[in-house]
C-alpha positions, 0 to 999 in steps of 0.5 A: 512565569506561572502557568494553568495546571488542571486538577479536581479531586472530584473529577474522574481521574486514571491513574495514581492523584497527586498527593497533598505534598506534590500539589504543594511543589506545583502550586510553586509553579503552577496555578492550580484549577479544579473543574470549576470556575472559569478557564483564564483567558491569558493562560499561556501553557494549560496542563491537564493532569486529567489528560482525556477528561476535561470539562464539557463547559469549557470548550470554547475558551480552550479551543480558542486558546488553542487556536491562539497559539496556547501550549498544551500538556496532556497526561493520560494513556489515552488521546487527550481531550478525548472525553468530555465531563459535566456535572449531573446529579451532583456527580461527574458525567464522562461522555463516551470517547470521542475524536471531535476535539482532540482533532484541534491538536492535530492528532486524528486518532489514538491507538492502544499500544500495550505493554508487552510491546515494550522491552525498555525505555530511553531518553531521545538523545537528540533532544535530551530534554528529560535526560535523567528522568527516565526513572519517573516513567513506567513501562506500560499500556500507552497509546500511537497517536495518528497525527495529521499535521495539514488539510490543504495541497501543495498542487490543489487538484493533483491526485498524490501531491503533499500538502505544507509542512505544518507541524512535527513531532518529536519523541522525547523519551521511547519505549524500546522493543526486542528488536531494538527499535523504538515502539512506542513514544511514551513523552511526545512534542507537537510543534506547530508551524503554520495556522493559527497555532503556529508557534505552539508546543503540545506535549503529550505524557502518553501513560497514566500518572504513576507512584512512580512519577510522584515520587521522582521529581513530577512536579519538576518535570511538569515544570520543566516541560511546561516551560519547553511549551511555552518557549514555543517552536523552534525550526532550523533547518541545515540544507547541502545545496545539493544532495550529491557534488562530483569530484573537486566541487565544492560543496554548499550548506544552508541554513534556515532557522526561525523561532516563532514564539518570539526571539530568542539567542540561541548557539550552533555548532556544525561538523562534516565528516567522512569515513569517521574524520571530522573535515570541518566544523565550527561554532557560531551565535545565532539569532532566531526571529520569528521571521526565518533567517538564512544563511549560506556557508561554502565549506572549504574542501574539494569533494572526494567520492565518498558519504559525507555526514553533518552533524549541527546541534542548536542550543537555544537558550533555556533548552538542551542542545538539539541535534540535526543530521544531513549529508551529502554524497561525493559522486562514486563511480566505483560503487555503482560499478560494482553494485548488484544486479536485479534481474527476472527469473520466470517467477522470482526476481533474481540478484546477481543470479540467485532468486530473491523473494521480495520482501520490499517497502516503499520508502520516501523520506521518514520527516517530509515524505514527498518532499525528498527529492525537493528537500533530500535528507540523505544522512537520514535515508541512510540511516533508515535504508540501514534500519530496513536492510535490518529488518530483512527488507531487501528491496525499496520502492521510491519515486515521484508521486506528484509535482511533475512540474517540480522536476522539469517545470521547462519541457527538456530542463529538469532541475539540477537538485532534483537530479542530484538528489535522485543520483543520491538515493541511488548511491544510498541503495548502492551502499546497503545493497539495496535494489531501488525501484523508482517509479516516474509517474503516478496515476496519469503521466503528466501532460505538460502542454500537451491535451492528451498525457497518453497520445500527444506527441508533444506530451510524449516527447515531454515524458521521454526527456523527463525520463531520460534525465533520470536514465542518465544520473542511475547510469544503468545501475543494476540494483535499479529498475524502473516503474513506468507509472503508479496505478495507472488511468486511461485515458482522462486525468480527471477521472482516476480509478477508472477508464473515461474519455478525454474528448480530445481530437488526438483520443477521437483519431486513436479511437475511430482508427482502432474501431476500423481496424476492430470492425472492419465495415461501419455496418458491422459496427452499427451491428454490434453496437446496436445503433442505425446506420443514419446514427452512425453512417461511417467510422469518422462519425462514431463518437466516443462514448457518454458517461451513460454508456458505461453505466452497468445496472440492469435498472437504470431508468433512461436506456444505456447503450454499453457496446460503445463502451465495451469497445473503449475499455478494450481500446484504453487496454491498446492505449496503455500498451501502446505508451508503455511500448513507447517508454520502454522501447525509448528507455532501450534505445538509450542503452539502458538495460535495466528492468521495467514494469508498470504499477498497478492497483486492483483493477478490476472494479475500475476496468482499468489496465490488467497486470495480465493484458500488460505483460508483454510489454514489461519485464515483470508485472504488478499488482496493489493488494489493498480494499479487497479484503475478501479477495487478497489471493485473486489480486495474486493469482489472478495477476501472475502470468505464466512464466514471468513474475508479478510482484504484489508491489503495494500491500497495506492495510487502508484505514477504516473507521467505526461509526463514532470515528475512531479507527477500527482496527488495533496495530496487531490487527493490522499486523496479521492482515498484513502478514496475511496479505503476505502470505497470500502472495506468495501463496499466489506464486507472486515473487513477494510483496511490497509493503506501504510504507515505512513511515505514515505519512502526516504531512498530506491531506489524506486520512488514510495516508496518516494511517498507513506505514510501517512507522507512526510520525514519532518513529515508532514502529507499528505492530505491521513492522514486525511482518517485515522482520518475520518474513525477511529473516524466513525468505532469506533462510529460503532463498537458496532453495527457490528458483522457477516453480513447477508449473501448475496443471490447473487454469482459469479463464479469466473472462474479460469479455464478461468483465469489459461488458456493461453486464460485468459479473468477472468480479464476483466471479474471480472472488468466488473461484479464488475462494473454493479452489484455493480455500477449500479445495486447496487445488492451486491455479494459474490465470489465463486471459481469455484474450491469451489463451492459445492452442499452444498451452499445455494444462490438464483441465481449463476452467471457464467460469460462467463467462456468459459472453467468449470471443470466438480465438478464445472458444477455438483455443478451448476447442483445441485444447480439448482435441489434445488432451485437456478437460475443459470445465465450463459453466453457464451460457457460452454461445455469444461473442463479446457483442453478445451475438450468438455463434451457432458453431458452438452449438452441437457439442454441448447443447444444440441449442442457444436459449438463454434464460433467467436464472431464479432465486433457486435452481436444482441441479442432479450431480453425481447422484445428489441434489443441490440446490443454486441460489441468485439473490439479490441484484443478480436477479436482474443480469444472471442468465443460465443456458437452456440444455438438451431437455430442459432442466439444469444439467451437468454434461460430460462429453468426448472430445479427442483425447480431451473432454468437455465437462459443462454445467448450463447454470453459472455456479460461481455467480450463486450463493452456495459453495458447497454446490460449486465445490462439489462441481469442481470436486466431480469435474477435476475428478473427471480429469484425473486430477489429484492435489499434492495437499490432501487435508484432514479436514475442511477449512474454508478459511484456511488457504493452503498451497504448496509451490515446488521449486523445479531445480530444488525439489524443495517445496514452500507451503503457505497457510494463511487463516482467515478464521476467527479462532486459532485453528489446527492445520493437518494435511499429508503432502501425496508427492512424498508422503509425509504428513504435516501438523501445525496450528495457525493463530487467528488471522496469522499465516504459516509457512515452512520450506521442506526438501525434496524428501518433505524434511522441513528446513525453515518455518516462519517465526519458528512455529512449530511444524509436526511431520 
């Protein structure tokens, strides 16, 4: 059969042309085309030796070929169809780069890959379909292609459910890095599964032609390759009939296989093995047909303890045999038995005692994703588990992320597979070492039927038996932990990312209880809230409140009342704990003793549950650094408690497109963002990060979820993968020495009154205080929640920044804290509660009088003997108020109180737009306190965050520098404590760290940079 081959000496062309010998080998198999004349309509395999360029006119006939099923084979370093050609002028016209049709193959972008990367190719052993080719390939500039095989959802409507199982792709020959791991995938195929493809073979010759090619058999290979096209997609897939078999059980394989194309012969040979001894095997014809065939096979042994391997490999007519691998575990007591344990030190987590800085993924299955406890794989969880404890990943992140229903579909009767295939997993960890966290629920927990996922009885019975079947199969394993639920929402599944009402009678009870126990009269409620008393005579009376109450411009054309809703984000903070009390105490009181924690996202846009309003009711929290690019230290510090670990447990870079489509950022972009977002939290004092995910995933409906991970869907892995290597090697060189850290003598207020109000500045504030103390000034921190401070604490100087509105425990603790010893630092109003009611009691100290007023777009301010000006623009304008002080004006004022003292500035400086006024206010109150820094820098870099943590029973210290900076920049600083002086260069966007002795001698640095002391 002969098939279309594209060439025009007059089109554009990148790379080395054919010459007239090599047009003559493929007229012998190809018709050849130029750009001229009509496409045939009947073409069944289309090579463009064009790759990117094809012509404009052309279009619609290639589309609906395309859509038809045609196979399609691209040359070219750059996405195929990417830039469209028509004659002007006489002359070729290439149109700029373009997404909007190589969208039809299914690839959403293409990213540059160069060759620096790559250290040495190879063919893909288990389709060999190029074996003995290799010399016809380069090692040069290619391209990631970013593929998204489905846009529909396997449970429409749920946030997180995968979507049909589409297309795959398959690496035919890879480029190898230093590490050993594929990098780049230099030949690829598409086969398409489903749609108006289905049955189609794209492959992608991801590199320019080359003399190379020529001059070794490109002609053939053209013809080889075209031919694997046209045969058209082959699926096969061996499936044990569970994913773990307990002892004398014997176990099952199923087969599933089909050829879409149309029927084809095919051979299949099949093995087991164990512990390196073949068990059984056999060979057998098979026939494929377009419609899916099935087989069931009952192997004839008992199962032992012990990891089982199947191998298959499918020989289908005119192809290399393909190779398949699965497995299935034999349950093994023992090696749960004598598996490790996680436990929480007050700032690391610990393994089997000794600290353990996380330097995690998250991990569900490298081809079907979501789909793993459903379709579990566990020979490829092991060999993946095997490639990230390679890495220096030393621990994984897993759970159920959708298709709740799947797993226990009957309240009370979880499904047999899922739970074995989740036993499976757990032994998978347990054979590399490897703590698992395995997260039950994401989002909201599902509800069953049940109206109300947080406060329905039924409902919550429902999840404790849900969660019980899994207690019961991890059998208190000590590498495991658990994950109540995934970035969490209170209370209405259909607003996500927020803190919205249900409407349901069991959320109106809850609510109008906590109003009583918060209020205590109606008359004080329809006080605060600002309403009459016919509006709301009695507690029963008081509604939950309307979308419009929680709208926050100060703008708005109808009138907002935002008291109501004040109230129900602090009520959905009591909901959240209330159900994270009820699971755990429920996992306790099944005797199991393992670590418990919740997941959530960057809350604080959405006022959603905080990390720190959590704590004490988990072993440990968490937070997901991920849109917040300018504030990736506060989603750190502004997470941790004092004395127990947080753990930055989803980190990565979200995808971001240009305005012409195509992605924004470069793979090493991503790599130093992530690096970045690394050492950031350790910076932070977070007990490492977790990376999302080892492999993008391509079988979702969500652009960004096709972007991010560790891995492209050919296995390659990113740039982003190295982070993980260069931070596992240095962690573990570091390990020894870490354990709890010296607490730090700064805090930070963090305002959740002034965050829960409808006039919500918290945001900016956090961003803004994170930046100066910890960029600029390098003075490390530790958060506070207003709703936690106490007279109990033991800090030098206390910061409230620009709260506006204080609860009246919060200004006691201030109070008391100031008597004992400590400078409080506090800017703006202070002298209304959470109601915006103003407390007279706090006047006489700093101010005797409770004016508030309007801060204007510039605002002086004496300091020290220097003038600064503060700037409020833009909508600030309409909600930032300044307090009035003794005398009008702005001021700055220091007074006595016990062994203490109060330090206020009447404007709300981290509400303005100049730093460097804010930092010299920082800079005089600290030095009013006596503070000093361990770090004192040699110059002023904003963009440079530089922290030391030291380790109390070590004395060792890690510093960490994380550059935000746009070009390399030189780092020096002397460490006070012991004196020594440290230079270093940091690369543009990079971060450095090193770990020195109690003496400051460096031990370790971070990909070995170079550390002069």
């Amino acid at each position: 059969m002969k098939y279309t081959l594209i060439y025009d000496p007059t089109a554009p062309f990148d790379g080395v042309r054919p010459s007239e010998a090599d047009l003559a080998r493929l007229s012998e198999q190809f018709n050849l085309m130029s750009f001229t004349g009509p496409l045939p309509a009947e073409t069944t395999v289309l090579v463009n030796l064009h790759g990117k360029y094809f012509p404009k006119e052309w279009w619609k006939e290639l589309s609906d070929g395309l859509k038809r099923g045609m196979g399609y084979l691209s040359f070219s370093a750059e996405a195929p169809l990417s830039r469209p050609v028509y004659r002007s002028g006489g002359e070729w016209y290439a149109e700029r780069p373009q997404t909007a049709y190589h969208k039809r193959l299914m690839i959403q972008n293409s990213i540059p890959i160069e060759r620096a990367r790559q250290e040495q190719l190879r063919c893909n052993a288990d389709f060999p379909v190029l074996a003995g080719s290799l010399q016809a390939f380069e090692l040069t500039d290619t391209q990631g292609l970013i593929v998204q095989f489905t846009s529909a959802d396997d449970h429409p409507g749920a946030c997180g459910s995968s979507g049909p199982i589409d297309g795959d792709i398959v690496p035919l020959i890879q480029a190898v890095g230093a590490n050993g791991a594929p990098v780049a995938a230099c030949v690829e195929m598409i086969e398409c599964f489903r749609g108006p493809m289905a049955g189609a073979r794209h492959i992608l010759i991801n590199q320019n032609p080359s003399e190379a090619f020529w001059s070794h058999g490109g002609a053939e290979i053209l013809g080889r390759l075209a031919d694997l096209s046209a045969a058209g997609a082959v699926r096969f897939y061996p499936q044990p009939g569970y994913a773990l078999y307990y002892p004398q059980e014997a176990p099952t394989l199923k087969l599933a296989y089909e050829s879409l194309r149309g029927a084809r012969d095919a051979r299949l040979s099949l093995a087991v093995q164990k512990d390196g001894r073949t068990l059984w095997a056999q060979e057998q014809a098979l026939r494929l047909e377009p419609e899916i065939g099935y087989e069931q096979l009952v192997l004839p042994f008992a199962v032992e303890a012990g990891f089982y391997r199947v191998e298959a490999a499918l020989t289908v007519e005119g192809e290399p045999a393909r190779r398949y691998r699965q497995g299935f575990w034999g349950y093994d007591a023992g090696l749960l038995a004598s598996a490790g344990t996680v436990s929480c030190g007050r700032d690391y987590f610990l393994k089997d005692g000794k600290a353990l800085p996380v330097v995690g993924m998250t991990y569900m299955q490298s081809d079907l994703h979501r789909k793993f406890l459903f379709l579990p794989n566990p020979c490829r969880w092991d060999e993946d588990f095997a490639e990230m404890k390679r890495a220096g990943i030393n621990m994984v992140r897993t759970g159920v992320w959708t298709a709740y229903r799947q797993v226990m579909f009957i309240d009370g009767h979880p499904d047999e597979g899922v739970m074995r295939a989740f036993q499976a997993m757990v032994h998978t960890a347990c054979r590399h070492d490897m703590p698992l966290v395995f997260c039950f629920f994401a989002f909201t927990p599902e509800q069953w039927e049940g109206v109300n996922c947080y406060l329905d009885p039924d409902s919550l019975r429902a999840q404790k038996r849900y969660i019980a079947a899994f207690l019961d199969r991890a059998e208190n394993c000590g590498l495991v932990s658990w994950d109540l639920i995934n970035e969490p929402s209170v209370c209405n599944p259909q607003r996500l990312w927020s803190s919205r009402p249900n409407g349901d009678a069991f959320e109106l009870a809850a609510w109008r209880a906590y109003l009583r126990r918060v209020h205590g009269t109606a008359e004080r409620l329809q006080e605060r809230w600002n309403v009459s008393a016919d509006a709301c005579p009695d507690f029963e009376s008081a509604p939950l409140p309307e979308e419009g109450c929680f709208n926050d411009d100060p703008t708005y054309a109808q009138a907002v009342n935002g008291f109501p809703a004040f109230d129900y984000h602090l009520f959905t903070m009591q909901v959240m704990n209330g159900w994270i009390r009820e699971m755990s105490d429920f996992i306790r009181q099944k005797g199991n003793t393992q670590l418990v924690t919740v997941g959530q996202d960057e809350s604080l846009p959405g006022k959603k549950p905080h990390p720190l309003l959590f704590s004490c009711c988990t072993d440990y929290v968490c937070n997901h650094s991920w849109w917040l690019m300018d504030g990736i230290y506060q989603d750190g510090v502004f997470a941790k408690p004092a004395g127990q670990p947080a753990l930055i447990q989803e980190t990565g870079i979200m995808y971001v497109a240009n305005a012409d489509g195509r992605a924004r950022r470069s793979f090493h972009e991503t790599r130093n963002i992530l690096e970045r977002k690394y050492g950031l939290a350790f910076g932070a004092g977070c007990a490492g990060a977790v990376h999302w995910l080892w492999n993008t995933n391509c079988q979702m409906d969500n652009l960004n979820e096709a972007h991010i991970g560790a891995l492209l869907a050919d296995g390659s892995q990113k740039a982003e993968a190295d982070v993980s290597y260069d931070y596992g090697r240095f962690m573990r060189a570091c390990a020894p020495y870490m354990g709890d850290l010296r607490p730090e003598r700064v805090a930070v207020v963090l305002p959740f009154s002034n965050l829960f109000s409808v006039r919500n500045c918290a945001e900016q504030i956090l961003v803004t205080v994170s930046r100066v103390l910890g960029y600029e000034l390098k003075v490390p921190f530790q958060a506070v929640s207003e709703y936690e401070l106490s007279a109990g604490m033991d800090y030098d100087v206390v910061i409230v920044p620009s709260p506006r509105i204080l609860t009246d425990s919060c200004f006691a603790a201030l109070s008391a804290l100031a008597e004992k010893g400590a400078a409080i630092v506090l800017t703006g109003a202070y002298c209304q509660d959470e109601y915006f009611t103003t407390k007279t009691e706090r006047l006489g100290r700093l101010s005797s009088t409770a004016e508030i007023l309007p801060a204007q777009r510039e605002e002086k301010l004496e300091l020290d003997g220097a003038v600064y000006f503060a700037s409020y623009s833009g909508d600030s304008l309409a909600f930032v108020d300044k307090a009035a002080p003794d005398g009008g004006g702005n001021a700055v004022v220091r007074v006595p109180s016990g062994k203490g003292q109060w330090i206020w500035c009447s404007l709300p400086l981290e509400l303005n737009g100049n730093h460097t006024l804010l930092r010299a206010f920082y800079s005089y109150a600290l030095g009013c306190a006596g503070y000093v820094s361990d770090i004192e820098p040699e110059a002023f870099e904003p963009g440079v965050l530089l922290r030391k943590l030291k380790f109390s029973a070590t004395g060792a210290s890690l510093f960490v520098a994380v550059s935000e900076n746009g070009v390399d920049t030189d780092i020096g600083f002397t460490d006070r404590e012991t004196g020594r002086a440290y230079r270093f260069a940091v690369e543009a966007g990079r971060a450095a760290l090193f770990l020195c002795d109690a003496g400051g001698a460096v031990l370790h640095a971070y990909r070995d940079l170079n550390i002069e002391s």
